[in-house]
C-alpha positions as CSV (number, residue, x, y, z in Angstrom):
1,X,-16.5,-8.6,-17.3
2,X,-17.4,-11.8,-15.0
3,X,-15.6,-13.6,-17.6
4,X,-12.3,-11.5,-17.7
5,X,-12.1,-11.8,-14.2
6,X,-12.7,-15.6,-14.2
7,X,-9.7,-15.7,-17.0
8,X,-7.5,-13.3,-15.1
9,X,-7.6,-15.8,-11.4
10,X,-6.5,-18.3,-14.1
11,X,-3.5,-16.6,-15.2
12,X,-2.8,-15.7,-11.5
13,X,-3.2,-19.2,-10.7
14,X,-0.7,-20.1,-13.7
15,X,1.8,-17.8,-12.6
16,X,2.4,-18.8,-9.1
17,X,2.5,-22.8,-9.8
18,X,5.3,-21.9,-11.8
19,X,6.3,-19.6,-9.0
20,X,6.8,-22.9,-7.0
21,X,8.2,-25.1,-9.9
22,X,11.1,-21.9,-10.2
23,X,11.4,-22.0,-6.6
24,X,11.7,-25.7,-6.2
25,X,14.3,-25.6,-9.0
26,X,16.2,-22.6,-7.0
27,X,16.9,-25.2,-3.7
28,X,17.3,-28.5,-5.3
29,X,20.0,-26.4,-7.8
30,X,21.4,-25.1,-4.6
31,X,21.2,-28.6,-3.7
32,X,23.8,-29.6,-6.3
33,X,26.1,-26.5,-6.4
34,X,26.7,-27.1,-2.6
35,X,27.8,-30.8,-2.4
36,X,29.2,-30.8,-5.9
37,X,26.6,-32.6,-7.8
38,X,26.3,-35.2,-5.5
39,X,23.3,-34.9,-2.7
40,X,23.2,-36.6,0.4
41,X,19.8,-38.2,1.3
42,X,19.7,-37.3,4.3
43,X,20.0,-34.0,3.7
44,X,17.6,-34.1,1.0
45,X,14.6,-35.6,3.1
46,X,14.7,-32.8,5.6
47,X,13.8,-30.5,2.7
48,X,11.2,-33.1,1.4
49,X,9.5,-32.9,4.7
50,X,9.4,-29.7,5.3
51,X,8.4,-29.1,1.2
52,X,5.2,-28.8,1.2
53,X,5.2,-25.8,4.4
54,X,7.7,-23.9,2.9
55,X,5.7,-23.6,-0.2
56,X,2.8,-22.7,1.6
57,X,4.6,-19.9,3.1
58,X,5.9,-18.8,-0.3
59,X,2.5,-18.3,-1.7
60,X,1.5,-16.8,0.9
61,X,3.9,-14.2,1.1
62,X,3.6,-13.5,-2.3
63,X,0.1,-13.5,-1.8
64,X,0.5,-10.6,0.7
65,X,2.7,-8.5,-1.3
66,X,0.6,-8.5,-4.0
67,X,2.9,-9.9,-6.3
68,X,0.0,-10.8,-8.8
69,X,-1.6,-8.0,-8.9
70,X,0.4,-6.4,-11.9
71,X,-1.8,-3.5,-13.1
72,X,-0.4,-1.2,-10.5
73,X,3.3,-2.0,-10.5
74,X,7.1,-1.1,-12.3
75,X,9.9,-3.9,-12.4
76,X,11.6,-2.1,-9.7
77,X,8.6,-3.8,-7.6
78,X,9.0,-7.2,-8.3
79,X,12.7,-6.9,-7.7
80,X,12.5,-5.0,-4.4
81,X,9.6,-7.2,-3.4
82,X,11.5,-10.3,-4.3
83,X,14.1,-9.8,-2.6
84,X,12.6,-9.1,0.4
85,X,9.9,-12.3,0.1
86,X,12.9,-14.4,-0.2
87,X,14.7,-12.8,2.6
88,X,11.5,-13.4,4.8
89,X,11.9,-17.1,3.3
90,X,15.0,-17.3,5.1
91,X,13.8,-16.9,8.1
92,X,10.5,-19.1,7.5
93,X,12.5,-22.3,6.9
94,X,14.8,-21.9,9.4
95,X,11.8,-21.8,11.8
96,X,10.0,-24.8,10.0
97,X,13.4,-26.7,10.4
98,X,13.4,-25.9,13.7
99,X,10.3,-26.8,14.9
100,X,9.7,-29.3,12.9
101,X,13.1,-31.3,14.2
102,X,14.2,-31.2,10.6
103,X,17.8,-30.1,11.7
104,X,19.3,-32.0,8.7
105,X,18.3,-29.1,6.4
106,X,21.7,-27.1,5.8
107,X,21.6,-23.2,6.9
108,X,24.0,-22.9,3.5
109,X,21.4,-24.6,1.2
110,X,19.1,-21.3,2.8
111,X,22.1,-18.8,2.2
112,X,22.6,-20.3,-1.6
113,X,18.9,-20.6,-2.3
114,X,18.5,-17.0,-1.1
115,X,21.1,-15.6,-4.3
116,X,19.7,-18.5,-6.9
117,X,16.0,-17.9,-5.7
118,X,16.3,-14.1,-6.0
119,X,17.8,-14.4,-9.6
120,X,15.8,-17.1,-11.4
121,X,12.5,-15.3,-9.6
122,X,13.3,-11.9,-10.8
123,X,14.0,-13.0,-14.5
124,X,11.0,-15.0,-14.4
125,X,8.6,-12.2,-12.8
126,X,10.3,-9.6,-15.6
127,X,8.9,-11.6,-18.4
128,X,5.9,-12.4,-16.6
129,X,5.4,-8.4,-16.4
130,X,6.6,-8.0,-20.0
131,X,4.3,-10.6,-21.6
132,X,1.9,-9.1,-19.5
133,X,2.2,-5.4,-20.8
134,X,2.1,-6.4,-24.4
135,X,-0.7,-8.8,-24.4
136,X,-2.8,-6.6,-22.0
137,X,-1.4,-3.5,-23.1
138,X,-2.2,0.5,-22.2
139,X,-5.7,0.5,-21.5
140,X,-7.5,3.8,-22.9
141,X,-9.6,5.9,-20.5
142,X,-12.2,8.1,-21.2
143,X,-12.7,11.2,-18.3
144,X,-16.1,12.1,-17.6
145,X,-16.9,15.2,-15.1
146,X,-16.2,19.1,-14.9
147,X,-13.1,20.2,-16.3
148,X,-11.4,20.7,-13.2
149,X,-12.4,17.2,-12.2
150,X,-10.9,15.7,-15.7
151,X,-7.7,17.9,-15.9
152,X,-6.7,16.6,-12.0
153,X,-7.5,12.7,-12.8
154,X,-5.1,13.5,-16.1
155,X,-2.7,15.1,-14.0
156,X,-2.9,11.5,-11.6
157,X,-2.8,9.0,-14.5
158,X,0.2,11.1,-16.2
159,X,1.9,11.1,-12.9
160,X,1.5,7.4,-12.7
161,X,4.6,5.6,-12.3
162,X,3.2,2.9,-14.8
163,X,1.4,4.1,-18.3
164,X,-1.2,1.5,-17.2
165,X,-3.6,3.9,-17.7
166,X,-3.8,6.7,-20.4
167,X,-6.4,9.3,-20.9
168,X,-7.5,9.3,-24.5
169,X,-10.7,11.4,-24.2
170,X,-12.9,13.3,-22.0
171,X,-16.3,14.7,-22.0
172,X,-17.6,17.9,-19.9
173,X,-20.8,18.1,-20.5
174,X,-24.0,16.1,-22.5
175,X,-22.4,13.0,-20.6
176,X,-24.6,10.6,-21.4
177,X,-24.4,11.4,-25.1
178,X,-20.9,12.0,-25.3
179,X,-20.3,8.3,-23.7
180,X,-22.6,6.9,-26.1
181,X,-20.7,8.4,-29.1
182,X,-17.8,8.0,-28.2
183,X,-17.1,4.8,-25.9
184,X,-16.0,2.3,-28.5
185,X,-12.3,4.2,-28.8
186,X,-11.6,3.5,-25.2
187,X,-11.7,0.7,-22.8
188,X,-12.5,2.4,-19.4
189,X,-14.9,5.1,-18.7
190,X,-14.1,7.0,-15.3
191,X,-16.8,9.1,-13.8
192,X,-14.6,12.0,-12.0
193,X,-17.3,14.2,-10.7
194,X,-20.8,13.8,-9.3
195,X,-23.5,14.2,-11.7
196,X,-27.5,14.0,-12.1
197,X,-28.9,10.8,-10.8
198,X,-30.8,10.1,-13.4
199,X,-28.1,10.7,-16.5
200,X,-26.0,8.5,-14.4
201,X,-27.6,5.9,-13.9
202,X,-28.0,5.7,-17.7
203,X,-24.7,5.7,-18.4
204,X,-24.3,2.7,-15.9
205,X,-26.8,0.9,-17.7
206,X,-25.0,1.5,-21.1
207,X,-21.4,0.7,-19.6
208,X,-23.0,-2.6,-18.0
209,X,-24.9,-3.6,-21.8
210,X,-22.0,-2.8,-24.1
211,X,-19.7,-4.8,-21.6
212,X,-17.5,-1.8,-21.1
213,X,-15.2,-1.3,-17.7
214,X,-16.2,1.6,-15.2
215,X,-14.3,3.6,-12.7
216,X,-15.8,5.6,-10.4
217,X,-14.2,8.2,-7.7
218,X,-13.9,7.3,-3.3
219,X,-16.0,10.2,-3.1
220,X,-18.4,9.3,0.5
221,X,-21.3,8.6,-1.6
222,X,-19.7,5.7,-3.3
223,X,-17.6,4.6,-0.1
224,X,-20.3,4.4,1.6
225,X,-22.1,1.3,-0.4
226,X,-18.6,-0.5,0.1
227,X,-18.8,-3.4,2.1
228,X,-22.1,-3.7,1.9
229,X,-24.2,-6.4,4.5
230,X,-26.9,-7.8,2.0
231,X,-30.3,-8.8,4.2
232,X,-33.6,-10.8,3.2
233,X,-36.7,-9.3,4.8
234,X,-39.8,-11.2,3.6
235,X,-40.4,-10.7,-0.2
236,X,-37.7,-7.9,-0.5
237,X,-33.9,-7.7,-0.2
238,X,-32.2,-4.7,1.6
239,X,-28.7,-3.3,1.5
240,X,-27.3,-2.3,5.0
241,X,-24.7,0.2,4.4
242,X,-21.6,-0.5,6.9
243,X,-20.3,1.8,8.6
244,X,-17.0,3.8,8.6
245,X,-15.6,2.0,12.0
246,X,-14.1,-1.4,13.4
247,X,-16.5,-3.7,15.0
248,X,-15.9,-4.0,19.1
249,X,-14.3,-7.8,18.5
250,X,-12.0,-6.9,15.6
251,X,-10.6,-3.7,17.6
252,X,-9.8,-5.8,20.5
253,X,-8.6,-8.1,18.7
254,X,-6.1,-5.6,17.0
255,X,-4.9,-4.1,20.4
256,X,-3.5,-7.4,21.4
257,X,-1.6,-8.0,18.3
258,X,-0.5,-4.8,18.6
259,X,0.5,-4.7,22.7
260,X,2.6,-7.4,21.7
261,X,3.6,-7.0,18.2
262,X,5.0,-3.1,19.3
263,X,6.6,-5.3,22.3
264,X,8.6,-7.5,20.2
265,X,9.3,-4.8,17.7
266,X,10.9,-2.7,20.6
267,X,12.8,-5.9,22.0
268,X,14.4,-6.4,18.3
269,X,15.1,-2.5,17.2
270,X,16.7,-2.0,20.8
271,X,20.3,-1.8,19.6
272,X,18.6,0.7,16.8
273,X,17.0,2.8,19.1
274,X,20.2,2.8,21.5
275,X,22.9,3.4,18.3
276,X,20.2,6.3,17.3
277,X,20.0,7.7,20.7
278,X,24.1,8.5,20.9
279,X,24.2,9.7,17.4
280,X,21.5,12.4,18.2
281,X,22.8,13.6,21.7
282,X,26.7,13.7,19.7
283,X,25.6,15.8,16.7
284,X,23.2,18.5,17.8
285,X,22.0,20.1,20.9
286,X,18.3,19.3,22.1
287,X,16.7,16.6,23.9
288,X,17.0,13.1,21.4
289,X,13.2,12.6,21.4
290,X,10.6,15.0,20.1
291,X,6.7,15.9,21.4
292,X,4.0,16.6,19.5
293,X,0.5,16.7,20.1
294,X,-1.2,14.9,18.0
295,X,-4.9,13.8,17.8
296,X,-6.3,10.2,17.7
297,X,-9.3,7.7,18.0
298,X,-12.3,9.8,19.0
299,X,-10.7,13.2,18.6
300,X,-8.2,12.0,21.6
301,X,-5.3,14.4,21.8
302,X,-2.0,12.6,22.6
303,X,1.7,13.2,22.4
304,X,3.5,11.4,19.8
305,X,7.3,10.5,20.4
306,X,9.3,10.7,17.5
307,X,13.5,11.0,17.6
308,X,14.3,14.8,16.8
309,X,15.3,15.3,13.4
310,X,14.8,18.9,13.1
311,X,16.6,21.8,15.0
312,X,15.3,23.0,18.6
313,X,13.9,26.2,16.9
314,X,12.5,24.8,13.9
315,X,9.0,26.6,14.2
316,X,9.6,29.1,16.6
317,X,8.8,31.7,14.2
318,X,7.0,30.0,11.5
319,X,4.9,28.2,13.1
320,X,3.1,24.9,12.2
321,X,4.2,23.9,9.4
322,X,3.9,20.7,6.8
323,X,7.1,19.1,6.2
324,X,8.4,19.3,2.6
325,X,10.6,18.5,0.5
326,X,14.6,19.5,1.1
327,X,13.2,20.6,4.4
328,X,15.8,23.1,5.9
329,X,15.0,22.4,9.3
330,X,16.1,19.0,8.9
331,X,19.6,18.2,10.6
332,X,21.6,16.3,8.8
333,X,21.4,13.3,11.0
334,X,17.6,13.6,10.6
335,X,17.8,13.1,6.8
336,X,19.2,9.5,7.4
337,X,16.6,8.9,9.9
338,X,13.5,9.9,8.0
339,X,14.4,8.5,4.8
340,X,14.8,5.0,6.7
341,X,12.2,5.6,8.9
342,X,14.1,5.4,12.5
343,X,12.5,8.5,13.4
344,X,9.1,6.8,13.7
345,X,10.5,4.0,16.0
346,X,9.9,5.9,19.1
347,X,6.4,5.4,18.5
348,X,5.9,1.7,19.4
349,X,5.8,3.0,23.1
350,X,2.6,4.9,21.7
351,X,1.1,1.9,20.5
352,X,2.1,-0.1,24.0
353,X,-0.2,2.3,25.9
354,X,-2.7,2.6,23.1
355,X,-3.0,5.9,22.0
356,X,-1.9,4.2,18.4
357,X,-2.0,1.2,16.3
358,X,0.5,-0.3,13.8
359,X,-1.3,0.4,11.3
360,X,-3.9,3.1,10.9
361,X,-4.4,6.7,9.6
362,X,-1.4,9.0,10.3
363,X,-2.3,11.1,13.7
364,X,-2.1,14.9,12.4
365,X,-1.5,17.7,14.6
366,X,-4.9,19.6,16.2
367,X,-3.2,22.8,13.8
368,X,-4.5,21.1,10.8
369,X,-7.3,18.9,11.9
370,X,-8.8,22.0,12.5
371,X,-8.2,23.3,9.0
372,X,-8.7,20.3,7.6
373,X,-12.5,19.6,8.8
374,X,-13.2,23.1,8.0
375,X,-12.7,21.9,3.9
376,X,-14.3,18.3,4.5
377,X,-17.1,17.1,6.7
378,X,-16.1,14.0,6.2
379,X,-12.5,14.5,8.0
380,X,-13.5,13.7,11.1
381,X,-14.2,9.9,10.1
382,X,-10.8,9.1,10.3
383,X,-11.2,9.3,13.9
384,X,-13.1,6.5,14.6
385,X,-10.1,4.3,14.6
386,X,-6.4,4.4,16.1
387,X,-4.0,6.3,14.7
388,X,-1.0,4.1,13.0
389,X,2.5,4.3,12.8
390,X,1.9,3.3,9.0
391,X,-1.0,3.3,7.2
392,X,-3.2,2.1,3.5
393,X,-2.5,5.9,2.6
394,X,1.6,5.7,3.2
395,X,1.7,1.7,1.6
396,X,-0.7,2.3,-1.7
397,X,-0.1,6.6,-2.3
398,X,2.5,8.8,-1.4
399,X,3.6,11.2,0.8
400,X,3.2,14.3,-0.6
401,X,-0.4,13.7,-1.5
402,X,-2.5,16.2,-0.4
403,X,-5.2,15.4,2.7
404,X,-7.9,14.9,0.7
405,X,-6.8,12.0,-1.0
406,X,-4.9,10.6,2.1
407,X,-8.5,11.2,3.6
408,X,-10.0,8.8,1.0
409,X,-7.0,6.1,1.3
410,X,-8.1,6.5,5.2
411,X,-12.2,5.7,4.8
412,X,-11.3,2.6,2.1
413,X,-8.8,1.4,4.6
414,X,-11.6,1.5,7.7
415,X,-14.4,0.2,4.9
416,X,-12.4,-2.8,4.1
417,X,-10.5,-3.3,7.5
418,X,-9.1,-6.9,8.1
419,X,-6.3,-8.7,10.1
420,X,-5.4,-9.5,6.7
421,X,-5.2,-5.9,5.1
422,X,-3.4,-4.9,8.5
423,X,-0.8,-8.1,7.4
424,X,-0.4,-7.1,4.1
425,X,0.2,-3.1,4.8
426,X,2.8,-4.1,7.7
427,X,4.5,-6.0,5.2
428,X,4.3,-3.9,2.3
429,X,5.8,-1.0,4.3
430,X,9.1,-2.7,4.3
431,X,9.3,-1.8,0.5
432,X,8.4,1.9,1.6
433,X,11.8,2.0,3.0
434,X,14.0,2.1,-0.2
435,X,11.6,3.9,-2.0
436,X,12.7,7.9,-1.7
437,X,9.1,9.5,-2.9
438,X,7.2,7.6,0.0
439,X,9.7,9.6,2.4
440,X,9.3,13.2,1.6
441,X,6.7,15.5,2.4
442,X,5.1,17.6,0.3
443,X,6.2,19.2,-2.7
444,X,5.5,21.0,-5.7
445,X,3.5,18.8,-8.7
446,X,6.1,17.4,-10.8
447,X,3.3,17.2,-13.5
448,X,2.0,20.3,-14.2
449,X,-0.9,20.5,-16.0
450,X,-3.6,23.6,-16.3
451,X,-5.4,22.8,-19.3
452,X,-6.1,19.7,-21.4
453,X,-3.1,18.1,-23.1
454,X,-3.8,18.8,-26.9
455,X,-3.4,15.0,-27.9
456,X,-6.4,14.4,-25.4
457,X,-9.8,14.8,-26.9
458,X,-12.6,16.9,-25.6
459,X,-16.3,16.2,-26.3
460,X,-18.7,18.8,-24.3
């Protein structure tokens, strides 16, 4: 396996050199289509100076949009993150340019560069992906748990928006056997359910000898051993388990980029939030923004400010309620907002007084928290951190998830916790904007399943 990964840094490696070389060819060809074939040096130097930044910045965003992480991803994502990366680009020359007194680098080269880029990038990244399907191919997994543990991870996989991952085969009971038997007609064995110690830590020793891939669950007992701190006492080496928090430094830290990211972000979306405001005040009666109590680091109720998008009297008989899907207390303005996310925008004055983050778990209301803890001990971990205006869950699952797997997106995102992570979900929740799923709430299963597909196998 150490060599797999070893080969597939290579080909990540590969893949964005020629990134640059495509790039590189996307601005000097913009280059020629602007002054008719013929370049003027001096024009030309400014981008030679600024050259080796701008392609710093390149990688780096595609770095932190995971563009090279293909296992998890459709076409639709390289286009949508494409075009944003190179929109972003846009902006990051014309500050290099700036700052760097390069002021001989056209704006229309970065218009032109923008289309060509987009283009040449997107074809590229397509047969990138396509090579990369049929040389890698559908990798087969065999299920290993209870039944109801195996016909819910078939129901994920199948409802998959890749076929990445297929389940071939899985195995009930006599695991250990079962695996043995049966292993060499799949590449992946995924260990749904908890089982006895001792049988599995002899299928891990199997999996680990015959070289075969293993997938376990983000149940607690296995987040827990993530991020491990690895410490030397005398003859004897000692796992510390971390904890399911943010160190003291790092959460300061993140307050002040968010006091002044939230700042800036209110400073730019002004006309947004002022355009919003009329609209809501012209189309329906109510007050324009919307309280809710909603709970926060250490169990801290607080009230979040949203801009109303459902009626006055949405849950004055009902109740609390979970929003859904073709929600009829919606207004019709408030469609608009939540599938672009306006309605969250209020929320930055949340974050300025610190009762959220950017980024973090989403706050729920004290209704369900309630409910929620009462079917997982585990709930209240969430806690230990701000609650975000978007969050691991919202970026890497989707909406209408139910709260035991946002739960788990929640403890991997506080497990692995990083300025970087925090970068790379702020960024990565731009693309949540045009994608419709990530914007509805919950809804029925759209894949079905109460019993094992008949082309899956079954070994018990």
């Amino acid at each position: 396996m150490s060599q797999a990964k070893g080969y597939d840094r290579t080909k990540k490696i590969i893949i964005a050199l020629i990134d640059v070389i495509v790039y590189h060819f996307s601005i000097v060809l913009s280059f020629l289509l602007r002054y008719n074939m013929e370049i003027p040096q001096r024009n030309y130097e400014a981008y030679e100076n600024a050259k080796i930044y701008i392609f710093v910045g390149f990688i780096l965003l595609n770095v932190l949009f995971g563009i090279y992480i293909l296992y998890n991803k459709q076409i639709m994502d390289f286009i949508y993150f494409t075009i944003i990366i190179q929109f972003l680009m846009g902006l990051i020359i014309m500050a290099m340019t700036f700052f760097g007194r390069w002021f001989t680098f056209p704006r229309t080269i970065i218009l032109i560069s923008f289309f060509i880029s987009s283009i040449l990038l997107i074809i590229w990244r397509t047969l990138v992906f396509k090579l990369y399907e049929k040389i890698d191919g559908t990798k087969t997994v065999m299920v290993v748990g209870t039944e109801k543990a195996c016909i819910d991870a078939i129901k994920n996989f199948e409802g998959s928006k890749n076929k990445r991952h297929v389940v071939k085969a899985i195995v009930t009971s006599n695991y250990f056997e079962n695996i043995k038997a049966h292993m060499d007609t799949v590449n992946i064995v995924y260990l749904a359910s908890k089982i006895k110690e001792k049988e599995q830590l002899a299928i891990y020793e199997l999996l680990i000898k015959k070289n075969k891939k293993l997938f376990l669950t983000t149940s607690f007992e296995n987040l827990v051993l993530v991020n491990p701190n690895i410490m030397s006492i005398e003859d004897e080496s000692i796992i510390e388990a971390s904890d399911f928090s943010i160190s003291p430094e790092d959460d300061l830290v993140k307050r002040l980029i968010d006091f002044f990211a939230a700042l800036l972000l209110l400073v730019v979306t002004s006309p947004i939030i002022l355009i919003t405001t009329i609209i809501i005040k012209s189309t329906s009666k109510g007050p324009v923004f919307y309280k809710q109590t909603r709970i926060t680091k250490n169990q801290k109720k607080f009230n979040i400010l949203k801009f109303r998008t459902m009626s006055v009297t949405a849950e004055q008989d009902s109740g609390p309620v979970l929003a859904s899907v073709n929600d009829v207390r919606v207004t019709k303005v408030g469609k608009y907002l939540r599938s672009l996310r306006i309605d969250e925008l209020p929320q930055l004055f949340n974050v300025l007084i610190g009762d959220m983050s950017i980024v973090g778990p989403r706050p729920e209301r004290p209704f369900f928290v309630d409910q929620f803890k009462e079917q997982n001990p585990y709930y209240y971990l969430r806690h230990n951190v701000r609650a975000g205006i978007t969050g691991y869950a919202q970026v890497y699952g989707k909406y209408a998830t139910d709260f035991n797997s946002k739960l788990n997106f929640d403890l991997v995102y506080i497990k692995k916790y990083s300025f970087i992570l925090d970068v790379k979900i702020m960024l990565q929740t731009i693309k949540t904007l045009f994608d419709k799923v990530s914007s509805e709430g919950l809804s029925e299963e759209k894949h079905i399943i109460s019993e094992v597909p008949k082309n899956i196998e079954v070994y018990k």
